[in-house]
C-alpha positions as CSV (number, residue, x, y, z in Angstrom):
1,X,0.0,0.0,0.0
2,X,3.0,2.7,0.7
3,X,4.5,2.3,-2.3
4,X,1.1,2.8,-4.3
5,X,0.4,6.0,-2.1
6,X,3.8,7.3,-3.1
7,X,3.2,7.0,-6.6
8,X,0.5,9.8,-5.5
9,X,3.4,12.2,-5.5
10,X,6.7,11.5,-6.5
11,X,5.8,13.5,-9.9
12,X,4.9,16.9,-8.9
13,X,7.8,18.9,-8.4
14,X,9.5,20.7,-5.8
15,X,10.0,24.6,-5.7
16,X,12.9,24.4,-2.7
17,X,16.2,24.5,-4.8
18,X,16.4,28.5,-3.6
19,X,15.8,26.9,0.1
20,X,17.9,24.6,-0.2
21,X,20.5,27.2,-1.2
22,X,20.0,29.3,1.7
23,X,18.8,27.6,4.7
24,X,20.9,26.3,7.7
25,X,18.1,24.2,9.1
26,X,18.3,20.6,9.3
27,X,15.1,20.5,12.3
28,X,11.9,21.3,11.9
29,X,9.6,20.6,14.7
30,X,5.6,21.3,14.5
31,X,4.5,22.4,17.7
32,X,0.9,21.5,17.6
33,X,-1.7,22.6,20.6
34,X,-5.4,22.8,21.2
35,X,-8.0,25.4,20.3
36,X,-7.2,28.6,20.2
37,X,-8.1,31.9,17.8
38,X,-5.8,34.9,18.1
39,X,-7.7,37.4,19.0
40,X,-8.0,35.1,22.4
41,X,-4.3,35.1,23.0
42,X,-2.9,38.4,20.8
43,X,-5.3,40.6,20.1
44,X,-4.0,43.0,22.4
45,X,-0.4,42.3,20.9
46,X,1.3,45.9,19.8
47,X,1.0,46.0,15.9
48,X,-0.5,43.0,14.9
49,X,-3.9,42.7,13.8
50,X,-5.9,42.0,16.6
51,X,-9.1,42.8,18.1
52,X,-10.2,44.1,21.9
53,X,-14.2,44.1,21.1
54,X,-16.9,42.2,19.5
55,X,-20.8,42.3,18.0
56,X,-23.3,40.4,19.7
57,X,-26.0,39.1,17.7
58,X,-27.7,42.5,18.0
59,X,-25.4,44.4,16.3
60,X,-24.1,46.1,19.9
61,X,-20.1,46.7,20.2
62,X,-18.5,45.0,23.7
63,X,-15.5,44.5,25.2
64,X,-13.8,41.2,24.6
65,X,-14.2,39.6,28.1
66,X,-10.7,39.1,30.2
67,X,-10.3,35.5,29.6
68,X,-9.5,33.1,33.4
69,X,-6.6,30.8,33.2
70,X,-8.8,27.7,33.5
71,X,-12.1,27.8,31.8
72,X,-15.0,25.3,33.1
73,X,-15.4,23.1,30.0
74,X,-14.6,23.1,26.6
75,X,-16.8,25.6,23.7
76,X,-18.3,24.8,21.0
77,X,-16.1,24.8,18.0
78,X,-17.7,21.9,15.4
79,X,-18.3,22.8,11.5
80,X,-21.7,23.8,12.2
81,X,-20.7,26.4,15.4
82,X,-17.3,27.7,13.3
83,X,-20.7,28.4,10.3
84,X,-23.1,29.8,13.2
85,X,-20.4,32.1,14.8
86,X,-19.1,33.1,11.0
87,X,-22.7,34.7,10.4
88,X,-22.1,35.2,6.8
89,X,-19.4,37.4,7.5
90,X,-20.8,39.7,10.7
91,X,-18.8,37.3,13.2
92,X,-21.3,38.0,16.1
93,X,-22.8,34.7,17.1
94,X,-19.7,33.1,19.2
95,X,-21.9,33.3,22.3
96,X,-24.7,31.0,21.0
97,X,-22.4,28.3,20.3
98,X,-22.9,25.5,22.9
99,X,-20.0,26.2,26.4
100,X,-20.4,29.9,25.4
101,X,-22.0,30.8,28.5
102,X,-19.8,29.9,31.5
103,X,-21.3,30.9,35.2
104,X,-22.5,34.1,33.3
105,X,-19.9,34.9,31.6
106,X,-19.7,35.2,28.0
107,X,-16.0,33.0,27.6
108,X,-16.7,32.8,23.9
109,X,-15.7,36.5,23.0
110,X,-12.9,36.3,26.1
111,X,-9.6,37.1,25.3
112,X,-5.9,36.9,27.7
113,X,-3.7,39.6,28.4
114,X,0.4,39.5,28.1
115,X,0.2,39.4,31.9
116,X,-1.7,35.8,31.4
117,X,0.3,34.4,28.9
118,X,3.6,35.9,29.6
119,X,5.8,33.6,28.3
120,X,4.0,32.9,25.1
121,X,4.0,36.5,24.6
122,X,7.6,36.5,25.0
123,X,8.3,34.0,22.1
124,X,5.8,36.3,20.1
125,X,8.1,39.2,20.8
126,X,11.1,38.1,20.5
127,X,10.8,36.3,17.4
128,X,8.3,36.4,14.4
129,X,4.2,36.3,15.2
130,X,2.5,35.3,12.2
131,X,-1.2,37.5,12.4
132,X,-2.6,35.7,9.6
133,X,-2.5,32.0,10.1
134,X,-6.0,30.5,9.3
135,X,-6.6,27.0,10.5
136,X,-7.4,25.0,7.4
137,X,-10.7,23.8,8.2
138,X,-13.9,25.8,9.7
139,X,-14.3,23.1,12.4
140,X,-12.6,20.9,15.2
141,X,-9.5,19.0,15.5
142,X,-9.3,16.2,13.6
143,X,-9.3,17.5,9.9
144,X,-7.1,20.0,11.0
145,X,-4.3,17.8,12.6
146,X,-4.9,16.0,9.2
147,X,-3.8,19.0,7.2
148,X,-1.1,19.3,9.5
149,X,0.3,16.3,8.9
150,X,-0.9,15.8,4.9
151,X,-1.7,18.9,3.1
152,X,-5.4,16.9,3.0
153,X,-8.4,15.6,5.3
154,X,-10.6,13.8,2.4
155,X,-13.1,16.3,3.1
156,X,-13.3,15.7,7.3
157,X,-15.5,18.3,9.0
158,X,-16.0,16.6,11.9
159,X,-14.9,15.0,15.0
160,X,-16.2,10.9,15.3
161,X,-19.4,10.0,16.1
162,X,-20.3,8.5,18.3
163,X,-17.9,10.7,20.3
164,X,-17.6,8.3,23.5
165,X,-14.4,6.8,21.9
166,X,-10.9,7.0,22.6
167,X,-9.7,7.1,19.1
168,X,-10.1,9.6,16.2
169,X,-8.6,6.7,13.5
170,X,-8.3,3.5,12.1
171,X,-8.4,2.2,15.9
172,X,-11.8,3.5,16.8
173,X,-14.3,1.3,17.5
174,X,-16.7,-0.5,14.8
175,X,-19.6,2.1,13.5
176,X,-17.8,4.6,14.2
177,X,-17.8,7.4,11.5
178,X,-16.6,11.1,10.5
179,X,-18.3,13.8,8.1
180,X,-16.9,14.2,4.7
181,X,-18.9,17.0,3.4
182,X,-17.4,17.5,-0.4
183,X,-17.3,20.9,-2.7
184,X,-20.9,20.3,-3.8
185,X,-22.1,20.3,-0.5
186,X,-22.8,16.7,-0.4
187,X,-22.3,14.9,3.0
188,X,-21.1,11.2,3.7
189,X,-20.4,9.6,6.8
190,X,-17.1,7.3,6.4
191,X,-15.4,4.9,9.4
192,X,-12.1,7.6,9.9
193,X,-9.3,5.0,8.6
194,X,-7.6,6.9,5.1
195,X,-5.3,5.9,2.6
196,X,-4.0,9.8,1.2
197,X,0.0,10.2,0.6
198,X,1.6,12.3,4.5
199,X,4.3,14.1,4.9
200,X,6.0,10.8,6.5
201,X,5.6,9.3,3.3
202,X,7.8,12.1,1.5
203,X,10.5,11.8,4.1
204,X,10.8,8.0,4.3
205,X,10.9,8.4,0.1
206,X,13.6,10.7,1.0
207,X,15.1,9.2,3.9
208,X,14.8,11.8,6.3
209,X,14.9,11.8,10.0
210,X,11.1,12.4,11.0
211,X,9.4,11.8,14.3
212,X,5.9,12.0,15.6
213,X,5.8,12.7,19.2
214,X,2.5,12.2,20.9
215,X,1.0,10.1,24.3
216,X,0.2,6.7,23.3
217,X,-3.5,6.3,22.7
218,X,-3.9,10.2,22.5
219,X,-6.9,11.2,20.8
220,X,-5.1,13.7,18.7
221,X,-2.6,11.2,17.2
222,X,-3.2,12.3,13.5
223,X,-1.4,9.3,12.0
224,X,-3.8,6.8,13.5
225,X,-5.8,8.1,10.8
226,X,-4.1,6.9,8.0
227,X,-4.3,3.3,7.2
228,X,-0.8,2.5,5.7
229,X,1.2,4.4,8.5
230,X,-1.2,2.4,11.4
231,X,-0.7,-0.6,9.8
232,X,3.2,-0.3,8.4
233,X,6.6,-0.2,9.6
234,X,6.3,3.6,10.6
235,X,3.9,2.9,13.6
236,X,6.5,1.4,15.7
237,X,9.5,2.9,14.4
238,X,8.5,6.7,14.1
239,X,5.9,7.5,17.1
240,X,7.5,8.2,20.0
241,X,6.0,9.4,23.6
242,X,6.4,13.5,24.3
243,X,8.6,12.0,26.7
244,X,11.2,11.3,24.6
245,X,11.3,14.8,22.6
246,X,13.5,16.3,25.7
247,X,15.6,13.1,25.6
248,X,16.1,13.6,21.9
249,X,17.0,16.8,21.7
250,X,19.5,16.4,24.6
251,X,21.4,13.8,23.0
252,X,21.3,15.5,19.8
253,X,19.2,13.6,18.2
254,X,16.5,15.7,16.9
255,X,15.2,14.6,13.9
256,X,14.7,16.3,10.2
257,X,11.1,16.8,10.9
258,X,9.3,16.6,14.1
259,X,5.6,16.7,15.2
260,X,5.3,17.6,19.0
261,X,2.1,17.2,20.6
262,X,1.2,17.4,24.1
263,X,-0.5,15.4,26.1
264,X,-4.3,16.8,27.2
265,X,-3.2,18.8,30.7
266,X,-0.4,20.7,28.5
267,X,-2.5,21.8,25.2
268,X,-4.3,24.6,26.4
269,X,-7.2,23.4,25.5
270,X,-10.3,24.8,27.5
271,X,-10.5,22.9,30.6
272,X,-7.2,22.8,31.2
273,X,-4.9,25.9,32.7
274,X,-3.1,27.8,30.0
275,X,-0.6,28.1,32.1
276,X,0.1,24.6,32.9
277,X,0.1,24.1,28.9
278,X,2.2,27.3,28.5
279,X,4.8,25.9,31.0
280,X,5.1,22.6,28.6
281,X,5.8,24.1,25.6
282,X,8.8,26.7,27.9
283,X,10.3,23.1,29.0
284,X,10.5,21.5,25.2
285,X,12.1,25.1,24.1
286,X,14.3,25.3,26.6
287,X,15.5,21.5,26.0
288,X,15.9,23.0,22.9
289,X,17.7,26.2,23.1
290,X,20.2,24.6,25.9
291,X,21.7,22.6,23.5
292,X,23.8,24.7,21.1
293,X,23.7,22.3,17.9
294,X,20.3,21.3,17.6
295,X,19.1,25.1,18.4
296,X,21.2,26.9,16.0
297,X,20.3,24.4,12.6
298,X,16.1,24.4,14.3
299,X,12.9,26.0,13.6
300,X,10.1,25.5,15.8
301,X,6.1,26.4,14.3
302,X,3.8,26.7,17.4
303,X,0.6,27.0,16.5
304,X,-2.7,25.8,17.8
305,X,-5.3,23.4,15.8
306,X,-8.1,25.3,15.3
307,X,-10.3,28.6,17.1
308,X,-11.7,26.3,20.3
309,X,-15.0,28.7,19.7
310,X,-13.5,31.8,20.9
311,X,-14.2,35.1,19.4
312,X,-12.1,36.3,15.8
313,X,-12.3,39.6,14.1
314,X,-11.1,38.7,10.6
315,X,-13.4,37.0,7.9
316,X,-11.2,33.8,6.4
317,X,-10.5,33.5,3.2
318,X,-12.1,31.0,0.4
319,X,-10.9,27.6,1.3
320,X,-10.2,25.0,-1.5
321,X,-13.3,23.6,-1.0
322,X,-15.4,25.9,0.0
323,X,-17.9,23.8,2.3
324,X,-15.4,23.4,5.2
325,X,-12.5,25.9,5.1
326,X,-10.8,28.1,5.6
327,X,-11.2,28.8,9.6
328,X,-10.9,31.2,11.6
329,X,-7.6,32.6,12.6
330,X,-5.4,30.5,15.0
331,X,-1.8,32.3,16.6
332,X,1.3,30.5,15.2
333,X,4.7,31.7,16.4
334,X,8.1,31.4,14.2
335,X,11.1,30.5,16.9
336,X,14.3,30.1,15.5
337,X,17.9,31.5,15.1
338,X,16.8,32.6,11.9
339,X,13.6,33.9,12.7
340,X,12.9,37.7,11.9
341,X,13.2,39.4,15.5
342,X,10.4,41.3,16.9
343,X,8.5,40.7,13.4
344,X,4.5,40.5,13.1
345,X,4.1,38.4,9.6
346,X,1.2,39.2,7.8
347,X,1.2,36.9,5.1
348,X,-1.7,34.7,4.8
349,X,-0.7,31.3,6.4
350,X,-2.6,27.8,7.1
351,X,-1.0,24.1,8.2
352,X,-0.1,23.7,4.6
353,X,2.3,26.7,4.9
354,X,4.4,24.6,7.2
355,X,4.6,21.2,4.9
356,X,5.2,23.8,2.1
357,X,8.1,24.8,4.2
358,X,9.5,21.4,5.1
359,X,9.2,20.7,1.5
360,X,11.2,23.9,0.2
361,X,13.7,23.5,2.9
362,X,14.4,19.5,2.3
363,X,13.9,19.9,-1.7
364,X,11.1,17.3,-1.5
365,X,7.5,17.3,-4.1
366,X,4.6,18.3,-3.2
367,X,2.1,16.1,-1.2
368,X,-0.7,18.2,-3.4
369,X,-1.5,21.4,-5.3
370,X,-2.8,22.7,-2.2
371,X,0.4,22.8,-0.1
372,X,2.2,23.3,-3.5
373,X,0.8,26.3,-4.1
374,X,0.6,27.8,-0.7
375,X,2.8,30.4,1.1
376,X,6.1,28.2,2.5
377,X,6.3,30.6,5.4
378,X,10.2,31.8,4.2
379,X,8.8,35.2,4.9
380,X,9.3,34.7,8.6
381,X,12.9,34.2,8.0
382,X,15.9,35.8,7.9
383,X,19.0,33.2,7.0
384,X,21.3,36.4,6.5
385,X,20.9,37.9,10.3
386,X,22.9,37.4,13.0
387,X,21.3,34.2,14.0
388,X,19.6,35.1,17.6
389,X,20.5,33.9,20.7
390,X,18.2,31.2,22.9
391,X,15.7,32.8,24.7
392,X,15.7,30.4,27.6
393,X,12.1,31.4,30.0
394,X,11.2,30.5,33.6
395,X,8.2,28.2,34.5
396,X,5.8,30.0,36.1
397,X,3.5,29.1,39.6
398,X,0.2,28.5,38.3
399,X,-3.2,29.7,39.9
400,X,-4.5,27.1,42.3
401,X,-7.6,26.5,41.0
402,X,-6.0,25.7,37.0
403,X,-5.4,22.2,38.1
404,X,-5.3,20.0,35.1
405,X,-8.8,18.4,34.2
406,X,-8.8,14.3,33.6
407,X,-7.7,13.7,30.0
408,X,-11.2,11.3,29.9
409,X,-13.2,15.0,30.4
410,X,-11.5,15.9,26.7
411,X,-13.4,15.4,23.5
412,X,-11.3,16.9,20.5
C-alpha cells in the first residue's frame, strides 16, 4: 500500500532549490496545541492585527471579556458552530455556540492579556508572530491535525461520532464514522481510517529523520488516521511518547522533521490551565535552546489546531473547498535562530504553509497542489541575520484553581 500511495506524489515537483540554497536548518519541529483563535491570545499584541471588542447578535459593540486561566469546559467549536459564529461574515454569534455561557460569563468572546500568557508573549516578541495564520478547516480537530500532517483531510468536518471513543482513526471502535462533506455540499459519513499520501511518506521516500511525538493512545494522534502508516513499519518505528522529545533533543538527536504534541493537561485546550500548557511548551524550548547544535540548525512552528469557539475579528479567506474551510484565525509563532526578530508576519498562512516549508527546505515534491501552491512561510525568516540567541524562559507558579482536568473529560 505505501508504495502505491507514493506513486501519488513522486511527480509533482518541488520549488525548494532557492531553500535549499539558503537555509541552515536541518530540524523542523511542529508544535501542535489545542484550540485557540488569536484574538483570544494576541489581540492586544502591539502591531499586529488583533481585536479588543466584539458584535453580539444584535449588532451592539462589547469588550472582549478578560479570559481566566482555566475555563469550566470546553466551547463549541464543530463545523456547524465555526458556520453559526461566522454569520455570513458579521462574526457576532460566538456566544450562541454550545460552552459559550460559562457561570455568566460570555467565555466565547474572552480574550488573555500579556500578563496571562507571559511567556507565550515573549516567544511572540522576541521572534516572528505570524497574524494571519488560518486554521485550514472551519471546524474541530481532527481535519485540522490532518492537514497538518498531509496537506489533505478527504473532506473531514467533523470529529467521530459517536464521540464516546478514545480514538479519532483506524483504531476506533466498529460504527464509528466522521463527516466528509465534499465541494458540492454533499455529505457522507465514512469509518475515519484513510489511505491519502503524508508528509512521512515524502521523508521516508527521502530518507529523512522524522518523528511523531504524541501520548500513546492520544486522541489527537493524527497518523492513527491513516491506514498504511497504522498498519506499516512507521507505527513502531516513528511514534514516540512527548517524553522522549526532551531526551532527543539532549542527545542531539533531533530529527529532520518533528511533530510535538502534548499530552491533554499541556495543550491549552479549555479545561485545562493555560498556564500549565504554557509551562510545557517553555520546558521542550528550553531543551531546545540549551543545546547549542540542535538550536542553531532548528525551527520550531507553534501553532494551535483550530479557534476552540472563541471570538475572531477577521473574515477567512475561500478555502479549497469551499464547504469546510478556511477557519478562523489561529496564533502561530516562528522560533528560530533565523527567525525575523520582533516581526509581526502578515502573510496569509494555514497548516499547509508549514509542509510547504518542510518541502522547500528539504527539496522534496509536493504532497498536493494545495500545499504546492501555498505560502512556504520563508517570509518569517531571515537566513542572512545574526542568528539570535536562545531565549531560555522561567516556568511560572500556576493559579491554584488551573489544576489539570482528567484527560477522559476531553473530547477533540
Amino acid at each position: 500500500m505505501a508504495a502505491a500511495v507514493l506513486v501519488a506524489f513522486v511527480s509533482v515537483p518541488s520549488t525548494g532549490a532557492r531553500a535549499m540554497a539558503t537555509s541552515p536548518l536541518q530540524h523542523i519541529v511542529i508544535l501542535m496545541k489545542e484550540n485557540r483563535s488569536f484574538d483570544s491570545m494576541f489581540g492586544t499584541f502591539p502591531g499586529a492585527n488583533g481585536a479588543t471588542t466584539y458584535p453580539d447578535p444584535k449588532g451592539v459593540v462589547h469588550p472582549l471579556n478578560h479570559q481566566p486561566d482555566h475555563l469550566y469546559h470546553d466551547i463549541d467549536h464543530s463545523h456547524v458552530a465555526s458556520v453559526r459564529s461566522y454569520d455570513n461574515g458579521k462574526l457576532d454569534k460566538f456566544s450562541l455556540n454550545s460552552g459559550a455561557i460559562q457561570n455568566g460569563v460570555d467565555e466565547a468572546d474572552s480574550q488573555l492579556y500579556a500578563g496571562d500568557i507571559p511567556n507565550y508573549w515573549a516567544y511572540a516578541r522576541h521572534f516572528t508572530l505570524a497574524d494571519r495564520f488560518f486554521s485550514t478547516v472551519a471546524g474541530p480537530s481532527l481535519p485540522n491535525h490532518l492537514f497538518s500532517i498531509a496537506g489533505e483531510d478527504a473532506n473531514v468536518d467533523s470529529l467521530i461520532s459517536p464521540s464516546t471513543g478514545t480514538s479519532w482513526g483506524c483504531d476506533a471502535a466498529s460504527g464509528t464514522t466522521v463527516e466528509e462533506r465534499a465541494p458540492d455540499g454533499t455529505v457522507t459519513h465514512v469509518f475515519p481510517c484513510f489511505d491519502f499520501p503524508t508528509m512521512a511518506d515524502l521523508l521516508d521516500h527521502s530518507k529523512l529523520s522524522w518523528k511523531y511525538y504524541v501520548t500513546p493512545g492520544s486522541q489527537l494522534q493524527a497518523y492513527d488516521a491513516i491506514r498504511h502508516i497504522r498498519y506499516g513499519a512507521d507505527w513502531t518505528t516513528h511514534m514516540a511518547d512527548t517524553s522522549k522529545f526532551v531526551s532527543d533533543v539532549q542527545s542531539g538527536n533531533l530529527p529532520a522533521v518533528s511533530w510535538l504534541v502534548l499530552p491533554w493537561n499541556y495543550s491549552d485546550h479549555p479545561g485545562h490551565s493555560i498556564c500549565v500548557g504554557e509551562n510545557g511548551v517553555v520546558a521542550d524550548l528550553n531543551a531546545v535552546m540549551a543545546n547549542q547544535s540542535e538550536w542553531s540548525s532548528t525551527a520550531v512552528f507553534l501553532t494551535w489546531d483550530d479557534f476552540g469557539g472563541f471570538y475572531d475579528h477577521v473574515v477567512p479567506p475561500p478555502g479549497p473547498n469551499p464547504q469546510i474551510g478556511y477557519g478562523f484565525r489561529v496564533p502561530a509563532i516562528v522560533i528560530s535562530p533565523y527567525a525575523k526578530p520582533g516581526y509581526v508576519d502578515d502573510t496569509m498562512y494555514s497548516f499547509p504553509s508549514m509542509l510547504k516549508f518542510i518541502e522547500d527546505t528539504y527539496g522534496l515534491p509536493s504532497l498536493t497542489s494545495f500545499d504546492g501552491s501555498s505560502n512556504d512561510m520563508f517570509n518569517a525568516f531571515n537566513f542572512s541575520q545574526t542568528p539570535q540567541p536562545p531565549l531560555p524562559l522561567q516556568q511560572r507558579a500556576c493559579p491554584a484553581a488551573s489544576a489539570p482536568t482528567p484527560a477522559g473529560a476531553d473530547t477533540d
